[in-house]
C-alpha positions in Angstrom: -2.0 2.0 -22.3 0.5 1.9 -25.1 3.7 0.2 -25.1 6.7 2.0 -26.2 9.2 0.9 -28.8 12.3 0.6 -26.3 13.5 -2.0 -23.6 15.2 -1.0 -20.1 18.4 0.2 -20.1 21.3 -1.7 -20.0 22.5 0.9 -17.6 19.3 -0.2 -15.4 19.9 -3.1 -13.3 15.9 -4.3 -11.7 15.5 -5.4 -8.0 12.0 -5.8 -6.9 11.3 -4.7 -3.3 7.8 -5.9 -1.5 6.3 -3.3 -0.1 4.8 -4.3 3.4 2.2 -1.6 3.4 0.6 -1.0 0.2 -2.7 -2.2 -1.2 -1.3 -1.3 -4.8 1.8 -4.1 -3.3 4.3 -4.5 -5.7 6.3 -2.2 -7.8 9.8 -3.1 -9.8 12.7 -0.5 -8.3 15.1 0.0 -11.2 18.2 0.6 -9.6 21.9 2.0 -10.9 24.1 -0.1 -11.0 26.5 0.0 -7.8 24.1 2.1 -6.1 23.5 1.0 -2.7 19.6 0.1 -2.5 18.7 1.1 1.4 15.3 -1.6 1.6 12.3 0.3 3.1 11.9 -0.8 7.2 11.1 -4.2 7.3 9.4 -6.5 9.9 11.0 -9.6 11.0 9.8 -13.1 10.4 8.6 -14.8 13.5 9.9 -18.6 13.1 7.9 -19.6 16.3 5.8 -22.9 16.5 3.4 -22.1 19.8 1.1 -19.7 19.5 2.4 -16.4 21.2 0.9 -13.1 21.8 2.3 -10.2 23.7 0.7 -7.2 24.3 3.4 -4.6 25.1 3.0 -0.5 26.0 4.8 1.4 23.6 8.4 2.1 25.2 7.5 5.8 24.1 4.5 6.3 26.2 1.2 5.2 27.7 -0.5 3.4 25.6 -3.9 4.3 26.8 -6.0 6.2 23.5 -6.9 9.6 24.1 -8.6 10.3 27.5 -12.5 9.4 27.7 -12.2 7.0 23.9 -13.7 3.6 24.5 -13.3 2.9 20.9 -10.1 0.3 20.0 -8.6 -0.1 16.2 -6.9 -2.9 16.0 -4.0 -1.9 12.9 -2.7 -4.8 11.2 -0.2 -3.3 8.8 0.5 -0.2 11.2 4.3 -0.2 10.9 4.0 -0.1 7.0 4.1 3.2 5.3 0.1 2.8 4.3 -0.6 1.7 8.2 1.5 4.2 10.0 -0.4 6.9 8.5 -3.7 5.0 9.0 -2.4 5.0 12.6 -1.8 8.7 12.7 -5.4 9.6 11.2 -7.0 7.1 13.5 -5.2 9.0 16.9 -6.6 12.6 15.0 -9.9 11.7 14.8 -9.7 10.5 19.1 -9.6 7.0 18.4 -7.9 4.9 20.6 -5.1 2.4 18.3 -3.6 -0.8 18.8 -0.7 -1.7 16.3 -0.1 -5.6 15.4 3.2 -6.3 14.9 5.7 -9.4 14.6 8.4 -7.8 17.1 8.6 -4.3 19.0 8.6 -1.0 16.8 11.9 0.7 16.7 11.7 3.8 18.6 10.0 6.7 17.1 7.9 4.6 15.0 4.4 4.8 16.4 3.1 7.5 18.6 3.3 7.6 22.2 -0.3 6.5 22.5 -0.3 3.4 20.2 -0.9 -0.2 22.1 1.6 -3.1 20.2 0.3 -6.2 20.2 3.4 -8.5 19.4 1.8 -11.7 17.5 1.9 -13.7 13.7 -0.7 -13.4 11.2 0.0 -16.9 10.5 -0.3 -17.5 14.1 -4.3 -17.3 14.2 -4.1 -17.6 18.3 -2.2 -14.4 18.4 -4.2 -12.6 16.0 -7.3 -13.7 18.3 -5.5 -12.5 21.2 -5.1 -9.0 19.9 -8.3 -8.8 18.6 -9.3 -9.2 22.6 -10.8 -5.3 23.5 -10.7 -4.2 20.2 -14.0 -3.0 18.9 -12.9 -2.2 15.0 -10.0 -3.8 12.4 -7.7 -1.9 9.8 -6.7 -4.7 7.5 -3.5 -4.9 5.3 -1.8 -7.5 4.5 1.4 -6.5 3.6 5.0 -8.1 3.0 3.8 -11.6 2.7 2.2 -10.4 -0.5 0.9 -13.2 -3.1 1.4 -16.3 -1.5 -0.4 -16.2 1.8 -2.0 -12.9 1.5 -5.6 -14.7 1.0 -5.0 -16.8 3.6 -4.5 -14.2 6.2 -6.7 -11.9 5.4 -9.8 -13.9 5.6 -8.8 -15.9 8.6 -8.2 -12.3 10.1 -11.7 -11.3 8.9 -13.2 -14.3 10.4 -11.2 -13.7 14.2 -12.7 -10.6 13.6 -16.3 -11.5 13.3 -15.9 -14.3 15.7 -15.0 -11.8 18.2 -17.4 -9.6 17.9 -15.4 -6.7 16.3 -17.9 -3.6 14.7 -16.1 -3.2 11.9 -13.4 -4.3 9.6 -12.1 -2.1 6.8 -10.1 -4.0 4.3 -7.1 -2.4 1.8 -7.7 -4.0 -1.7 -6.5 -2.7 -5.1 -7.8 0.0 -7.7 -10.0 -2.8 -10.3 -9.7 -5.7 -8.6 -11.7 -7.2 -10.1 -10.9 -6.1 -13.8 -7.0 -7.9 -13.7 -7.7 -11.4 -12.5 -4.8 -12.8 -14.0 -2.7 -10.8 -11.7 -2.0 -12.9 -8.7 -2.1 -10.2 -5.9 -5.3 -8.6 -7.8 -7.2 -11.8 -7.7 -6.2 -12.7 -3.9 -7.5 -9.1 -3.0 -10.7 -9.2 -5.2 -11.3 -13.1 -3.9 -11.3 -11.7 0.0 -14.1 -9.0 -1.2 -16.1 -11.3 -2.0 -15.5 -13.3 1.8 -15.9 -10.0 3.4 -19.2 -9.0 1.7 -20.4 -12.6 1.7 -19.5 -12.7 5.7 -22.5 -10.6 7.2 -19.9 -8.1 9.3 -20.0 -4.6 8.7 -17.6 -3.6 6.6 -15.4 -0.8 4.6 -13.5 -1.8 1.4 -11.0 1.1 0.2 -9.4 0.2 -3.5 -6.3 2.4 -3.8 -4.5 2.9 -7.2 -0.9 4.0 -7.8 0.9 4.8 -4.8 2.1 8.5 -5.4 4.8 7.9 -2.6 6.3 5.6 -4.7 8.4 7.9 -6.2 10.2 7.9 -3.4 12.2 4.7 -4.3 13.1 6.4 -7.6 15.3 9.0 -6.3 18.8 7.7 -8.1 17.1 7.2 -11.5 15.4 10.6 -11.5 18.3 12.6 -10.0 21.3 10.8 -10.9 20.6 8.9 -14.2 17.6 11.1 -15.3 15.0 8.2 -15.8 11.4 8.0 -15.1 11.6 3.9 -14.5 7.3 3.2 -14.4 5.8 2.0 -17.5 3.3 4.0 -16.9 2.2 4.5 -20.9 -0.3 6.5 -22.6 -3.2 6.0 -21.2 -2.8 6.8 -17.9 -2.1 5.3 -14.5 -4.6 6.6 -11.4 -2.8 7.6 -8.7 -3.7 8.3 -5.0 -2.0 10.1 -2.1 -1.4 7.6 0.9 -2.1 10.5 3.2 -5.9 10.1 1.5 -5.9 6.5 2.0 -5.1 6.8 5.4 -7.8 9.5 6.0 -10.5 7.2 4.1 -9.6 4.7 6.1 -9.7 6.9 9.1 -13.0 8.5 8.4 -14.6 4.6 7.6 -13.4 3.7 11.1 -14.8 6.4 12.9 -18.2 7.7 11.6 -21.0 5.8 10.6 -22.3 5.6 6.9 -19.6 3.7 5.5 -21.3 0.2 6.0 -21.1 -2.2 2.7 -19.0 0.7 1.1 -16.6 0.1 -1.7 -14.6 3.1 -2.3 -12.2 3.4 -5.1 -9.3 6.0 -4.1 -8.2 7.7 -7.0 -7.1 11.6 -7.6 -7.9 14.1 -10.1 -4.8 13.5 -12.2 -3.5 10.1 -13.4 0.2 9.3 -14.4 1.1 9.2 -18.1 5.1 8.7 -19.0 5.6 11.2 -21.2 3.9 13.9 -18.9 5.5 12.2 -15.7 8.4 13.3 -17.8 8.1 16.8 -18.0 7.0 17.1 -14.9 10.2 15.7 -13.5 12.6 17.4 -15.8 10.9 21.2 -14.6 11.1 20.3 -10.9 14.6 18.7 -11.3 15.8 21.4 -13.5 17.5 18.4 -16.1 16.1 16.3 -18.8 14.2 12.9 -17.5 13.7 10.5 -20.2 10.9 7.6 -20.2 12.1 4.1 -20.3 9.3 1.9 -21.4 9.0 -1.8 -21.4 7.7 -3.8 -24.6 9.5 -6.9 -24.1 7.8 -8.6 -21.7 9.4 -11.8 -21.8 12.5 -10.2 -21.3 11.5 -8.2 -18.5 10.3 -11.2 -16.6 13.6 -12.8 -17.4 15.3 -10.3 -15.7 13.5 -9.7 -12.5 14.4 -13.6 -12.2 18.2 -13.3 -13.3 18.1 -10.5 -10.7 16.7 -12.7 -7.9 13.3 -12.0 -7.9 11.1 -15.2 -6.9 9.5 -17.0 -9.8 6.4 -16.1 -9.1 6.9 -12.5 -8.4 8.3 -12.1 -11.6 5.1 -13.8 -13.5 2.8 -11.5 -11.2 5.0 -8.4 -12.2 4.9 -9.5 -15.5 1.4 -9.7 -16.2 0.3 -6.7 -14.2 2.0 -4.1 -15.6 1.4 -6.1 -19.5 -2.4 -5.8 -18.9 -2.2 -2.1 -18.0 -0.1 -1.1 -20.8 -2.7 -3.5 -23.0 -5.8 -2.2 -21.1 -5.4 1.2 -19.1 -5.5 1.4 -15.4 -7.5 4.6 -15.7 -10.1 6.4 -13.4 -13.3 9.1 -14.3 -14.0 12.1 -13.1 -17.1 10.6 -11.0 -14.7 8.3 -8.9 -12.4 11.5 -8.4 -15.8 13.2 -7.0 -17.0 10.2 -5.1 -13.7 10.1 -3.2 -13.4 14.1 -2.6 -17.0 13.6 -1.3 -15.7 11.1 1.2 -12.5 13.0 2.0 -14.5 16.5 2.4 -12.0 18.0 0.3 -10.5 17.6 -3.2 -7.8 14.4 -3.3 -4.0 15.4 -3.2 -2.2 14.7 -7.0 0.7 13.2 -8.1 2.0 16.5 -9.7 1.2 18.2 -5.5 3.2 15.2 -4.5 6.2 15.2 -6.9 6.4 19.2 -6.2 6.5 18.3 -2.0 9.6 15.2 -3.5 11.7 17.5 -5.3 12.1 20.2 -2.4 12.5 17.5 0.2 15.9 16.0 -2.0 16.7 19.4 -2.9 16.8 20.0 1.0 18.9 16.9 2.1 
């Protein structure tokens, strides 16, 4: 990618927001200033000492899976935008779900048929708990991001394979392996390795840009007519989470997935000038691109802002190695993932057509 020539706005003010659910985890939301920022649904810290599991039917139904399914996926990440939908897929294809959270959904949430399991993944006795009649694991790590993200993920892996689970497929990052200085990419490519090294069967699923988040972009695009993503020239690959949550769906539930890596990535990437145009003909006004070439000063600001330190160095560096080195995809990984889906993947320009109506309507 190409930097541009200009800096943020000094209309712009930056928050960064954690995304609980994504495997592509962090993105900056550039914000106007006075609007107020409504955070995405967020799970709440469990500060307890003991180790404490409850299992608890969903206050909206049974929480039996579909009549006559003996197979269990434990979700961890299921409340999350990436999980819900994982959970949703997994409940279309007849498989019987079990979401892992730190307190009780709010109602409407989950499904009727979804299982809670109310636990900690930094509780390791909970997690082993839930794990008990599960046959399969969906693993995300989510919120927590960077600093404990390793941590969890393979001590989940290894309740897993202790107990006996089938299966564990494991949400990682589009080139994980190509951005090790990026904190959250090198956590995610270092529990690959533990989970190919660790003799269970298992699904990886690399997902690139997040097409849903655009949704956190709404008062830049429609009120101060700014595409916010340095995005450059080169192109950022993008995926639907609707087709992450059916890869994931489709690893848990048929066979032929075992010691896959699958790289999630649509037809058409995201460039800035084009994400441009596109947004200006759906929003009927003129969207500029705000680039960032100062990266010192960007990473100054997500601090000044009250980013922590070291979200602001991992922010930093990821989006300065993309614009210096291209997060692009080919044409093959396009057709490998069509070939898993069945169909061809949905693209960001689908998705930003299905964005526009649904503000147009509210």
């Amino acid at each position: 990618m190409h930097s541009t020539n200009h800096s943020p706005s000094s209309d712009l003010e930056q928050k960064v927001d954690l995304d609980q659910s994504s495997g592509f985890i962090i993105l900056p939301e550039i914000l106007v200033k006075g609007f107020n920022h409504l955070p995405a649904e967020q799970l709440g810290v469990s500060q307890r000492g003991g180790a404490i599991v409850t299992l608890t039917r969903s206050k909206f139904g049974a929480a039996k899976p579909p009549a006559g399914e003996t197979m269990k996926v434990l979700v961890i990440g299921a409340t999350g935008r990436v999980g819900n939908e994982v959970v949703r897929a997994l409940l279309q294809r007849g498989a019987g779900v079990r979401a892992f959270a730190r307190k009780q959904p709010k109602p409407g949430l989950l499904p009727e048929a979804v299982e809670v399991a109310l636990g900690d993944l930094g509780d390791p006795v909970s997690v082993a708990e839930a794990m008990k009649g599960a046959d399969k694991l969906f693993l995300l790590i989510g919120r927590e991001g960077v600093p404990v993200e390793l941590t969890q993920a393979v001590t989940a892996y290894g309740l897993a394979k202790k107990a006996g689970l089938k299966h564990v497929t494991f949400v990682s990052v589009f080139k994980a392996d190509q951005f090790l200085e990026v904190p959250h990419f090198a956590n995610k490519n270092a529990v690959e390795e533990a989970i190919r090294a660790g003799g269970m069967s298992y699904t990886i699923l690399r997902p690139a840009y997040f097409a849903q988040n655009e949704r956190s972009f709404k008062s830049e695009l429609t009120g101060l007519g700014v595409y916010p993503i340095p995005a450059g020239n080169q192109g950022l690959a993008v995926v639907d989470v609707r087709d992450l949550a059916e890869a994931a769906a489709i690893s848990l539930t048929e066979d032929g997935h075992n010691g896959k890596t699958y790289d999630l990535v649509s037809s058409e990437m995201l460039i800035g000038p084009d994400a441009t145009a596109t947004w200006s003909k759906l929003l009927g006004k003129q969207i500029s691109y705000v680039g960032h070439a100062d990266f010192d000063g960007f990473e100054a600001e997500l601090r000044e802002k009250g980013s922590p330190s070291w979200l602001a160095w991992d922010l930093r560096i990821m989006f300065q190695g993309f614009i210096e080195r291209g997060f692009s995809n080919t044409e093959v990984q396009t057709a490998q993932f069509a070939a898993l889906l069945g169909h061809q993947p949905r693209t960001y320009g689908s998705f930003a057509e299905e964005l526009a109506k649904e503000w147009a309507a509210a």
